[in-house]
N, C-alpha and C positions, 0 to 999 in steps of 0.2 A: 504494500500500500504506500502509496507517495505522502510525504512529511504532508502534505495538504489536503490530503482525503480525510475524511470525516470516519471516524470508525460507526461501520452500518449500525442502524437502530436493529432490534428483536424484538419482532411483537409477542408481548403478553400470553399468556392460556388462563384460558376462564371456565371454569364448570357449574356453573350458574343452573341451580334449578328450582325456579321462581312461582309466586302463585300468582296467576291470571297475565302473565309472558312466556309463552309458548317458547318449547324448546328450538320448534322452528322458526321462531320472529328471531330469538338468539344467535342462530346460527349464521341467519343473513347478517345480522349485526356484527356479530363476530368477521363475518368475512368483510364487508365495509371497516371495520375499522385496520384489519390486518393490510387493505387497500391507500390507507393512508399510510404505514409503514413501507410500504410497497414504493409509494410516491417521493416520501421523503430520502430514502436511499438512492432514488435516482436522481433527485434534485440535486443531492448534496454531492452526488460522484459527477454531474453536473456541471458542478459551480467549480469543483476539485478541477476538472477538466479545462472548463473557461480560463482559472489564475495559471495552471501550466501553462495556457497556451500565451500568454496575457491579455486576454481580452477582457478583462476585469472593468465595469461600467459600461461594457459595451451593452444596446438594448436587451438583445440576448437574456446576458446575465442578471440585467436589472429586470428584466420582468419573471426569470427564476426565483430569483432574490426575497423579490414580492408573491412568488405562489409559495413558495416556502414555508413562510408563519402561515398560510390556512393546514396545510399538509399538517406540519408538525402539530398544529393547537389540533386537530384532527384525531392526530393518536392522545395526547395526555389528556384531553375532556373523555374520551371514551374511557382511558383507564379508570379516570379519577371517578367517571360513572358507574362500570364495572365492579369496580372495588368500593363502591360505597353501596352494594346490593346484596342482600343474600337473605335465601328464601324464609319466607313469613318471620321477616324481623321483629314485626309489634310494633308498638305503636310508639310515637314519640316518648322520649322519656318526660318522667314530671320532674325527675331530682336529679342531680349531679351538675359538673362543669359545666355539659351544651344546652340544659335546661335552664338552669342560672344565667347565663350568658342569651337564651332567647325573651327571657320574660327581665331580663335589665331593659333590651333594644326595642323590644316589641310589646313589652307590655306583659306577656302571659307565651305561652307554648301557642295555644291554640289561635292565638296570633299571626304567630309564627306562619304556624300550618296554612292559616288562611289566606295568607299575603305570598308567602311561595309556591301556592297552588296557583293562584289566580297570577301570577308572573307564569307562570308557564302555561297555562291559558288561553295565555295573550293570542292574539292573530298574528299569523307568519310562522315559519320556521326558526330555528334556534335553541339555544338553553337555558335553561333556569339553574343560576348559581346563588348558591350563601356563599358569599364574603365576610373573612375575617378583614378587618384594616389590621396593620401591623404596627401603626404608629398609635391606635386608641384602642386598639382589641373592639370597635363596633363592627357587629355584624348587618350584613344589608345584604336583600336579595337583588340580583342585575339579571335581566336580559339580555342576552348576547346572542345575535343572529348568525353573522356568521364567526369561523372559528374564532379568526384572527384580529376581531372589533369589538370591541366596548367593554374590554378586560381592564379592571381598576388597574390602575400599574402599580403592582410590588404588593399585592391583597392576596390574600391564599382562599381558594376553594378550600370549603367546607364539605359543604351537600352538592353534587351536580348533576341534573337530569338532561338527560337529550331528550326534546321535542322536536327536533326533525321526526317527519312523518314517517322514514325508517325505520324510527325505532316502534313504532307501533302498530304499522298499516296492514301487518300478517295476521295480525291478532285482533285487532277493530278500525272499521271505518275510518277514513280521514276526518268526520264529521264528529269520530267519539275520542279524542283528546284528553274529554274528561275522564273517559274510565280508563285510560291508559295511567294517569296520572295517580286515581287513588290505588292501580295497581302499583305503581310503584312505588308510592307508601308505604303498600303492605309488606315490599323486601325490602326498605330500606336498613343497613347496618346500621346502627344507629351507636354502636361499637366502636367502628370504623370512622365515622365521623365526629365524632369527639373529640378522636385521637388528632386529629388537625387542628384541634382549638389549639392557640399559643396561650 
């Protein structure tokens, strides 16, 4: 590998067996995400290729440069999705760190619940993320359409759900969003998302 090649990304493995996300909605998902792993390895032996050659700024490169951040935010919103599911989790917690930390921000849990539901909701495509800030420890939910836009800068995902209609459209209507969403309620780790709180 040349001093400038990006050592390849390795997509994840996930054994994910959820209630009311079909193994086979998973499996497409799974293979979309492994798609962006796919993407970014070629980008980046790509870009490796353009500075050997030097054509560094050339439009080429600047418009790899730029599909780049969706690729990449591509694979870490799915991991960060992935790994924050696992089947019949329960229900929001009422006590500890991530419950203390939603009923400071929002008031109550069930707050919480009803304000990052209704963000993911929303019309369009994209995802619904809890934010930590890292300068005040508030949490806030964002909308982010596509991968590479309207990421707080320097904020850690907490909770992240894909509502792109991929992630749901094997298993219900494009029109039923909403029961994709209290499906994924019902596997949320909520273990796993804690453990992100700073």
């Amino acid at each position: 590998m040349p001093a400038t090649q990006v050592k390849p990304y390795e997509a994840q493995t996930y054994n994910l067996q959820l209630d009311g996300i079909s193994a086979e909605q998973l499996e497409t998902h799974y293979a979309l995400y492994k798609g962006y792993v796919t993407n970014t390895n070629t980008l980046n032996d790509k870009l490796s290729e353009l500075r050997e050659a030097g054509k560094v700024g050339t439009p080429e490169y600047n418009e790899i440069r730029r599909r780049l951040a969706f690729e990449y935010d591509g694979i870490r919103l799915h991991e960060y999705y992935f790994e924050n599911m696992i089947g019949n989790g329960g229900a929001a917690p009422t006590s500890g760190k991530l419950a203390e930390a939603l009923k400071e921000y929002f008031g109550s849990v069930d707050a919480w619940v009803a304000d990052f539901k209704a963000t993911g909701a929303m019309r369009g495509i994209g995802w619904a993320v809890l934010y930590q800030d890292p300068i005040t420890g508030r949490l806030q939910n964002f909308w982010i359409t596509d991968h590479e836009n309207g990421h707080p800068a320097g904020f850690t995902p907490i909770l992240v759900m894909d509502v792109w209609e991929h992630a749901y459209v094997g298993d219900y209507k494009a029109t039923e969003r909403g029961k994709y969403i209290e499906a994924f309620f019902r596997n949320i780790n909520w273990k796993v998302v804690e453990s992100r709180l700073k």
